[in-house]
C-alpha positions as CSV (number, residue, x, y, z in Angstrom):
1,X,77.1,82.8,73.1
2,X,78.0,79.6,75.2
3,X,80.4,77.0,73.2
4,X,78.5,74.0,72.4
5,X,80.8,71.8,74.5
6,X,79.9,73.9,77.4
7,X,76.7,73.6,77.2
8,X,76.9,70.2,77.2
9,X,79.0,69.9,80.5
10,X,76.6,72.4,81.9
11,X,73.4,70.3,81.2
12,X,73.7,68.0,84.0
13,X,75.2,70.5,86.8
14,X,73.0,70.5,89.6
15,X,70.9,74.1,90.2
16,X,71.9,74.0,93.8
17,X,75.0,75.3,95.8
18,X,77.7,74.2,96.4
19,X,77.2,70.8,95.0
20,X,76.7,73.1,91.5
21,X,80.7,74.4,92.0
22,X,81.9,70.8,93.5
23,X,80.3,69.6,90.1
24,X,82.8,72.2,87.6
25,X,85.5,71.5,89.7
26,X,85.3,67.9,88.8
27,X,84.8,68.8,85.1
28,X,87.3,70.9,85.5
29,X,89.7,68.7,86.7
30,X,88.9,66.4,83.8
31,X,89.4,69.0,80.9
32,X,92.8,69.9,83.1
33,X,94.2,66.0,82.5
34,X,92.7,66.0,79.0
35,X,95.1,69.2,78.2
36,X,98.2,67.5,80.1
37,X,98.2,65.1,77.4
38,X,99.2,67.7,74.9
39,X,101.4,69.4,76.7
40,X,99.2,71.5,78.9
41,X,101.6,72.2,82.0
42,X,98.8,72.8,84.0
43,X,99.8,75.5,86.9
44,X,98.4,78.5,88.0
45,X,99.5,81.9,90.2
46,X,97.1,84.1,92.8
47,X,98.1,87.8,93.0
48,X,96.8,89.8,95.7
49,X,96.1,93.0,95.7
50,X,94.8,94.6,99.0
51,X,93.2,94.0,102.3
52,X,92.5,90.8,104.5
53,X,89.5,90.0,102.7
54,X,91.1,90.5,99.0
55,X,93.7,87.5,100.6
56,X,91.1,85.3,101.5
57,X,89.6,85.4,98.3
58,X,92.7,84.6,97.1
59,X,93.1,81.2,99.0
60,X,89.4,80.6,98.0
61,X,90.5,80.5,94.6
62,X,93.8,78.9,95.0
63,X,92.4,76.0,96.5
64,X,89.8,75.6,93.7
65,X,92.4,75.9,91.5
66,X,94.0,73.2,93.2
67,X,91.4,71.0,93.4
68,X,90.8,70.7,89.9
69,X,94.4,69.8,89.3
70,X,96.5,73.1,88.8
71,X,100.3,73.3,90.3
72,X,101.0,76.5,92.0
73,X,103.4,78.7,90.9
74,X,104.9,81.9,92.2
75,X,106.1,82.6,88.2
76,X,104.2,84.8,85.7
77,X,106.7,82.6,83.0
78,X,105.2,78.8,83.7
79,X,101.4,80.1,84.6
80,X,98.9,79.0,82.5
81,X,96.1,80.6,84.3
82,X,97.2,83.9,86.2
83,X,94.3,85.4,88.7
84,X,94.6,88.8,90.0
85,X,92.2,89.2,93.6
86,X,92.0,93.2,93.0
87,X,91.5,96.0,95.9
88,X,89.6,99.6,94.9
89,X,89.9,101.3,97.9
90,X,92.7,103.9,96.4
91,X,92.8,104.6,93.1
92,X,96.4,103.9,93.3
93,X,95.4,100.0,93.2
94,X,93.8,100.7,90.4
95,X,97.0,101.5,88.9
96,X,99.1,99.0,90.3
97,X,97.0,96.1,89.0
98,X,97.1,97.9,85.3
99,X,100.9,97.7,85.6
100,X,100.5,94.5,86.4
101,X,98.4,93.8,83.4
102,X,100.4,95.5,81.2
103,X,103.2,93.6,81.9
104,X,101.9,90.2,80.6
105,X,100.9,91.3,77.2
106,X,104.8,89.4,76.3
107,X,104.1,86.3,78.0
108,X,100.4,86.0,76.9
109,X,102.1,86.4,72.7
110,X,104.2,83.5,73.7
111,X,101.0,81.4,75.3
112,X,98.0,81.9,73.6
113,X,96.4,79.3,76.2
114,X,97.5,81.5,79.2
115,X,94.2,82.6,80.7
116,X,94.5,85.9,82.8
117,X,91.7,86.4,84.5
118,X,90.8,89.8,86.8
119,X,88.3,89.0,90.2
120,X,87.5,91.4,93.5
121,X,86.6,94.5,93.9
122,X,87.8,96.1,91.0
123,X,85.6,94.3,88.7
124,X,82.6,96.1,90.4
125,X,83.2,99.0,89.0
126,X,81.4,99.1,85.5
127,X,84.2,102.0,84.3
128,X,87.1,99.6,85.2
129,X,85.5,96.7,83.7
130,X,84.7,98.6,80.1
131,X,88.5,99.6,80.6
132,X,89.7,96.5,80.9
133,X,88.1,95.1,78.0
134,X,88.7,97.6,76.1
135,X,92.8,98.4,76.4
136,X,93.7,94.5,77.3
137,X,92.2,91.7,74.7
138,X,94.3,89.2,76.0
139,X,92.3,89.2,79.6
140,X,90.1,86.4,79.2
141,X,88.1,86.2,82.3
142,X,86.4,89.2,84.4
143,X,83.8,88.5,87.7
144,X,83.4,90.1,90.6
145,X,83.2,89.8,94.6
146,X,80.2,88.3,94.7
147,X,80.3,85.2,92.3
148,X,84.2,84.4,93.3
149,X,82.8,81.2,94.3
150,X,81.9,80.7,91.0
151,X,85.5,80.4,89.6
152,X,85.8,76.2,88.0
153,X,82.3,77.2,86.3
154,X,83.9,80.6,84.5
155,X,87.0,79.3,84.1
156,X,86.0,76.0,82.4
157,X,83.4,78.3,79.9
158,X,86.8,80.4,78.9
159,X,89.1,77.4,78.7
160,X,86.5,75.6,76.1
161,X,85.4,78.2,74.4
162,X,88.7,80.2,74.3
163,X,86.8,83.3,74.4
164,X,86.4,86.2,76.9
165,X,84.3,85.6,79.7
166,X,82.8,88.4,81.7
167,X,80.2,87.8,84.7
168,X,79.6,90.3,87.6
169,X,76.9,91.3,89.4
170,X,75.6,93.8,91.5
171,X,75.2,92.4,94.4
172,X,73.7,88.6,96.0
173,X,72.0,87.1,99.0
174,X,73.9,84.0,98.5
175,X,76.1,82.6,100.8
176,X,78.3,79.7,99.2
177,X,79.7,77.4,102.0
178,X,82.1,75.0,101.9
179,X,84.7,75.3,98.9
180,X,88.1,74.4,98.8
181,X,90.6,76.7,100.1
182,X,94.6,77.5,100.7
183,X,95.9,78.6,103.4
184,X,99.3,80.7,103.0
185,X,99.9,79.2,106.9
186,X,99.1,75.6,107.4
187,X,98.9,77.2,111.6
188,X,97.3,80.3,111.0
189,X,93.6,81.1,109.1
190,X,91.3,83.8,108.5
191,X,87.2,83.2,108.4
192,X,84.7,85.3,106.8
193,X,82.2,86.1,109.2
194,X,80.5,88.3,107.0
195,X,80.2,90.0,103.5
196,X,79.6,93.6,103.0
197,X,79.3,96.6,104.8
198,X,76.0,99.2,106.1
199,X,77.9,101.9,107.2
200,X,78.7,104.4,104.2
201,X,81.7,106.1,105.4
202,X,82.2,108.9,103.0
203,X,85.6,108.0,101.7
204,X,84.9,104.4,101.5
205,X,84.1,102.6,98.3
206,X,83.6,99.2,100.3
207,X,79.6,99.2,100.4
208,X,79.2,99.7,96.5
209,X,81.4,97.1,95.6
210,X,81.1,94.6,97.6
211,X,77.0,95.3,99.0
212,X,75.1,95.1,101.9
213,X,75.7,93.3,105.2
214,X,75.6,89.6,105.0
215,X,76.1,87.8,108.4
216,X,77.2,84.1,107.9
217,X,75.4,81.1,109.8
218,X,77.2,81.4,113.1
219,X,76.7,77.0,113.1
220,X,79.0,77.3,109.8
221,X,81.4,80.0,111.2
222,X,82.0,77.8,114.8
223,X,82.1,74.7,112.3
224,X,84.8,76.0,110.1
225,X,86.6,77.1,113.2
226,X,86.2,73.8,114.3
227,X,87.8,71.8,111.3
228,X,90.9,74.3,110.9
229,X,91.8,73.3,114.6
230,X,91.6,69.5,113.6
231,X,93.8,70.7,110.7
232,X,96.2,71.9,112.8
233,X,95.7,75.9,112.8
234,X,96.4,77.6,116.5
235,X,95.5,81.6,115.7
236,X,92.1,81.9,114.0
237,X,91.2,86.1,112.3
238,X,87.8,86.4,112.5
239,X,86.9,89.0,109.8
240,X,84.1,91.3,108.5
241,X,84.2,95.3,107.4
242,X,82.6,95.8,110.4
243,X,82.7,92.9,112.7
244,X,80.6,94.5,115.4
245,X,77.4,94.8,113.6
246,X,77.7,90.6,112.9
247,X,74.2,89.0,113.1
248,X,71.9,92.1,112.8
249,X,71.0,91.1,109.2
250,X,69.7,88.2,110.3
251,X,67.2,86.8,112.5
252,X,67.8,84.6,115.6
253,X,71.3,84.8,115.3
254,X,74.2,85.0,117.6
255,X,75.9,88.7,118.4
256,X,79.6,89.1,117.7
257,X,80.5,88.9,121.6
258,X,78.0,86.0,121.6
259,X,79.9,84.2,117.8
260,X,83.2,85.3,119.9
261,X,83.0,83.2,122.9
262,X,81.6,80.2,120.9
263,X,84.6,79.9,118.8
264,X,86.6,80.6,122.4
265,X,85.3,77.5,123.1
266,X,86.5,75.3,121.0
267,X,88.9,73.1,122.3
268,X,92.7,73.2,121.1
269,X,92.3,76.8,119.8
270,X,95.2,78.8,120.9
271,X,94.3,82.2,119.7
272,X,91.7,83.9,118.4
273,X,91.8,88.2,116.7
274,X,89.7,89.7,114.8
275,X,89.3,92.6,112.6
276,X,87.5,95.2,111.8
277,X,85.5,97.2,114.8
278,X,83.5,99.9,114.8
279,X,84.1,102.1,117.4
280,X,81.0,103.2,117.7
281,X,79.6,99.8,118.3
282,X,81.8,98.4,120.1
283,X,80.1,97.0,123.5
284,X,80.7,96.4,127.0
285,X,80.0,92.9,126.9
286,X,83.1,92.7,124.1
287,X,85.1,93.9,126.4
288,X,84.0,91.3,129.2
289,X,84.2,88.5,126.2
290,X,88.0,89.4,125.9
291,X,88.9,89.4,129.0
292,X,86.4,86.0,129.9
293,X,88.9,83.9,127.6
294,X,92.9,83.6,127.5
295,X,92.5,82.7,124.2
296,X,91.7,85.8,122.6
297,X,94.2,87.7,121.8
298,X,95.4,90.9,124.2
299,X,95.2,92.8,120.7
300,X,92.7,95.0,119.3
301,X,92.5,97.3,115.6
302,X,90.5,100.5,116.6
303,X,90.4,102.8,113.5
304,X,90.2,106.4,114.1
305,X,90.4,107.6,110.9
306,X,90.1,111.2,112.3
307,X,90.3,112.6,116.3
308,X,88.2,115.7,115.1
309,X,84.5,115.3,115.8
310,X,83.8,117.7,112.8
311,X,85.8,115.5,110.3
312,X,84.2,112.6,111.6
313,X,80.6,113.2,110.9
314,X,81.6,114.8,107.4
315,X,83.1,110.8,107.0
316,X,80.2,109.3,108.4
317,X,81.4,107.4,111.3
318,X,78.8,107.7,113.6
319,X,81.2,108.7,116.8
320,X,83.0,111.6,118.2
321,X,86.4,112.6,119.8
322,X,85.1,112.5,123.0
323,X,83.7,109.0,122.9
324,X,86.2,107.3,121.2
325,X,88.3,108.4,124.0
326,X,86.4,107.3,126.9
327,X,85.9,104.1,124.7
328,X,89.5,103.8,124.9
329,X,89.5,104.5,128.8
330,X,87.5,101.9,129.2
331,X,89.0,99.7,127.1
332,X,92.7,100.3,129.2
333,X,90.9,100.1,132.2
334,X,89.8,96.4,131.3
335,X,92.5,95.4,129.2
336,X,95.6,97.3,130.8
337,X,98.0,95.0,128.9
338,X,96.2,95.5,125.8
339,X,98.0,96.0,122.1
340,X,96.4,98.9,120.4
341,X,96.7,100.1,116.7
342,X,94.4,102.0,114.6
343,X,93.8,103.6,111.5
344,X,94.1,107.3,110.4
345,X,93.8,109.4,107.5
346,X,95.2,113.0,107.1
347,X,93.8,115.7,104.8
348,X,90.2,114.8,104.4
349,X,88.3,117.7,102.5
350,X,87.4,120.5,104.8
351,X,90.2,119.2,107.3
352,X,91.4,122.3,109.3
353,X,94.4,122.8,111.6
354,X,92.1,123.2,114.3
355,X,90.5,119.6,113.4
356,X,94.3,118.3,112.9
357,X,94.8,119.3,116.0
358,X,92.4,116.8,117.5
359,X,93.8,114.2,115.6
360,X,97.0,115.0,117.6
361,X,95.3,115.2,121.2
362,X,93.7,111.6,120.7
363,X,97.1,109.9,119.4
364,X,99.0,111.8,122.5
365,X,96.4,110.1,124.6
366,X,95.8,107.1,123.1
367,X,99.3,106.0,122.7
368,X,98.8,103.3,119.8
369,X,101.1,100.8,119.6
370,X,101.0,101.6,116.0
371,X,99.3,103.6,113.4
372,X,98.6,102.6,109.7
373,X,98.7,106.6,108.7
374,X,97.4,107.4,105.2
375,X,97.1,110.8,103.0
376,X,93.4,111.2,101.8
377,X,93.4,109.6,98.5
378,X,90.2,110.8,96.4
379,X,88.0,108.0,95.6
380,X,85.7,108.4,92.6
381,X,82.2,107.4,93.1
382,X,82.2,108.2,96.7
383,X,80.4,111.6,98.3
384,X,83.8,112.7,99.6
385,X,85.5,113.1,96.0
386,X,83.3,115.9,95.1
387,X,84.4,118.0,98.2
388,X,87.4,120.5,97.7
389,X,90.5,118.9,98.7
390,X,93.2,120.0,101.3
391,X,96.6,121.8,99.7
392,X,98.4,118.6,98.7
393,X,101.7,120.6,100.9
394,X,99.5,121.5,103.9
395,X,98.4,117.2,103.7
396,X,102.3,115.9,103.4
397,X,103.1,118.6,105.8
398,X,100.6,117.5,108.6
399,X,101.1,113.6,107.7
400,X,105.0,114.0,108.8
401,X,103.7,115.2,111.9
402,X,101.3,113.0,112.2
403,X,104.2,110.4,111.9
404,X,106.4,112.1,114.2
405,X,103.5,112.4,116.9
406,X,102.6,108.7,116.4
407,X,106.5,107.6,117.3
408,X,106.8,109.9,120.2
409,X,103.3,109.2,121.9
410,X,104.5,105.3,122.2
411,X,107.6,105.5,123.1
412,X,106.7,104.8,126.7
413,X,105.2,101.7,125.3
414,X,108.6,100.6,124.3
415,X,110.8,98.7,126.2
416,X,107.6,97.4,128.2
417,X,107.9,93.9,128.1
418,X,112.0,93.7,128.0
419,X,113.3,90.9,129.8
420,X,110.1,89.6,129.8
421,X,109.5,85.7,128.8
422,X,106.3,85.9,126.6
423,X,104.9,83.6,124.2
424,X,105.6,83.8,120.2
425,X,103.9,82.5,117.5
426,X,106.6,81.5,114.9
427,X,105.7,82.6,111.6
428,X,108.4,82.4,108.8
429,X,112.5,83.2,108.7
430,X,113.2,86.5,107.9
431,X,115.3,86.6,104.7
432,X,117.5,89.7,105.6
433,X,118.6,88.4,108.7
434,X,118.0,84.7,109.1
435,X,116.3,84.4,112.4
436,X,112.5,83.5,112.8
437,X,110.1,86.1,113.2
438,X,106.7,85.6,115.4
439,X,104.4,87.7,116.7
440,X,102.6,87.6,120.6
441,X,99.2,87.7,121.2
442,X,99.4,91.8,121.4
443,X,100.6,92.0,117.9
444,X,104.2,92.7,118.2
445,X,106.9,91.6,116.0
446,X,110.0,89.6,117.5
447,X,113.0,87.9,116.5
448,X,115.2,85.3,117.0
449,X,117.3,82.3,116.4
450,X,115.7,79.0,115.7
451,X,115.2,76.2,113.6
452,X,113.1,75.4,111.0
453,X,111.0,72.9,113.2
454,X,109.7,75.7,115.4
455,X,107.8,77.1,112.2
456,X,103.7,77.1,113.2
457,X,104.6,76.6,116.8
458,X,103.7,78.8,120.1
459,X,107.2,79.3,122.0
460,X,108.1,81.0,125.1
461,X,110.8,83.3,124.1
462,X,113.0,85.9,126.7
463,X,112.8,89.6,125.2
464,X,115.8,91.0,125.2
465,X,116.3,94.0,123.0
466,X,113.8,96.3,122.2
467,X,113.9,98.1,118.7
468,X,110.6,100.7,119.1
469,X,107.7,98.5,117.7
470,X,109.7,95.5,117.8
471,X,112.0,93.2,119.9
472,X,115.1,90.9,119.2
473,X,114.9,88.2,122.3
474,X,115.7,84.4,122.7
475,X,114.2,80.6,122.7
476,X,113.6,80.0,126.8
């Protein structure tokens, strides 16, 4: 039952988005100065937990959060309001956030205004959710993927009536445009292209928790793109689960080669990545995209997830050894100076030496920069966790030489561009060793001596020691 005081605020919020959320974020802020007045410190933390997306949800709530007139903190001690932006792609993250959980039961007995509230994927999982309520009282506010836009109106309905508040849904249509956010890099920002993913891989959890395909307006994405640069951002990540497939859910819209070389276009834009594509739709006119524009960046993710054409179609990818190599071929033949990394998993169920095997002919071959390598991790509620799993001994045997395969394969990659003056984007001091650590536009780490002031800025910088998948070199 709503508190009465809620339903009060409530009666004269417009019906329509996003001036509804603009509207609690105002009343929000209001209730927020009210409560400073008795003592109310006002300031709230983001944990993330998991992939790109999971962080951008994360600065699409901090930014509401600051909006309506919370402080930031990094500290579990001085949060009055602690979100957690949860990933359920292995069930280990599962576990991680109940740690996490767990852990505040001390500080919430200290603070009985504290609200800790659980958003993302997780919380689209009706088991977790009934868990959640069930083992941790003290977590006051529960939604999902699909309604994080809907954060000041929840959290304002928990704050009031001091009660739990639980609201997820299955899935939406809805598109809510222009929200506050927070970026972690005042010169660097990611941008939802779209929500959701079609394809079903049989590992992946992704499509039941966060739902179909939803392509945003490409006349939003380009103007987004277009306001960042005005704020002073030079590297834009363009993201979707599968950013390939971009604009086939709706009608009249732009392609993602198309959506790519409008936002190459816009003037003062220094780089441009984006992440993730499907091999198996990834086009020729991409390619000819990429190359068209300096501005995109000489980098591209290419998950493999398996080289063996068997274990591919038992995942559900839609591709096959042999053309994911002669995608590749074409892709080095285009983009010789290209930065390549990909994905793979090791063990799937039914995975054989033979098909392990192929996994190791298409690293040899491929010769990835890097490789985020993973053991299959059973997923419940996926097709693939009913299938007989791999000797956990066999899986950590093949993943070390997977790992060993991986390092050997690029080491003729190494060393490449030593001596080499190449431009750096400068994104934070390393704490271990005190020099600034950038990245150029193939993805590659490099460090360096600097000062603070080159923070956010693109420098040309002389390579001059390489350490395998990343250099030391020198301000030019």
């Amino acid at each position: 039952m709503k508190d009465l005081v809620f339903e009060e605020i409530e009666k004269n919020a417009p019906k329509e988005e996003p001036a509804r959320q603009l509207y609690f974020i105002e009343a929000l802020r209001s209730f927020v100065e009210m409560k400073k007045g008795e003592g109310y410190e006002a300031k709230a933390m983001v944990s993330v937990i998991g992939c790109q997306m999971s962080a951008k949800d994360g600065e699409k709530l901090q930014g509401i959060l600051e909006e309506a007139g919370y402080q930031s903190t990094e500290s579990e001690e001085e949060a009055d309001v602690i979100l957690f932006t949860t990933c359920t792609v292995r069930e280990n993250a599962n576990q991680k956030l109940y740690g996490r959980i767990g852990q505040l039961k001390h500080l919430y007995k200290k603070n009985k205004d504290m609200v800790i509230g659980i958003t993302g994927c997780m919380m689209q999982e009706k088991d977790e959710v009934e868990t959640i309520q069930k083992k941790y009282p003290y977590v006051h506010l529960i939604f999902g993927t699909h309604n994080i836009y809907k954060l000041a109106e929840l959290l304002l309905e928990a704050l009031i009536s001091k009660e739990r508040k639980v609201e997820t849904w299955e899935d939406t249509n809805l598109i809510v445009e222009n929200l506050p956010s927070k970026r972690k890099y005042p010169f660097r920002a990611s941008v939802n292209i779209s929500f959701g993913c079609n394809n079903f891989c049989t590992y992946c959890i992704v499509p039941y928790v966060r739902g179909r395909e939803k392509s945003r307006d490409s006349r939003e994405i380009v103007k987004e793109c277009e306001a960042l640069v005005r704020d002073g951002v030079k590297e834009i990540m363009l993201l979707g689960q599968n950013v390939n497939s971009y604009g086939l859910d709706r009608e009249e819209e732009l392609s993602f080669p198309e959506l790519l070389r409008a936002v190459a276009k816009i003037p003062g834009l220094r780089r441009i990545r984006f992440m993730t594509p499907n091999p198996k739709d990834f086009s020729e006119e991409l390619l000819s995209v990429i190359q068209e524009y300096e501005n995109i960046c000489n980098h591209i993710h290419l998950p493999l997830q398996s080289g063996s054409t068997n274990i591919l179609k038992r995942m559900n990818r839609h591709y096959t050894k042999e053309s994911y190599l002669s995608l590749l071929r074409k892709i080095k033949e285009r983009l010789p100076e290209l930065g390549l990394t990909t994905d793979i998993i090791v063990g799937f169920p039914g995975e054989t030496e033979e098909d392990f095997q192929d996994t190791l002919d298409v690293v040899r071959e491929a010769q990835f920069d890097s490789a985020f390598t993973f053991q299959y991790s059973k997923r419940s509620g996926t097709p693939a966790a009913k299938w007989d799993a791999v000797d956990e001994k066999i899986v950590s045997e093949r993943f070390q030489r997977l790992l060993d395969t991986v390092r050997e394969s690029s080491k003729e990659r190494e060393g490449k561009y030593l001596g080499k003056v190449m431009e750096v984007l400068v994104e934070e001091r390393n704490t271990e060793n005190n020099m600034l650590t950038g990245r150029l536009e193939n993805n590659i780490l490099v460090h360096f001596e600097g000062g603070e002031r080159l923070l956010g800025e693109i420098v040309p910088v002389k390579l001059e020691k390489s350490m395998g998948f990343y250099y030391y070199g020198s301000v030019v």
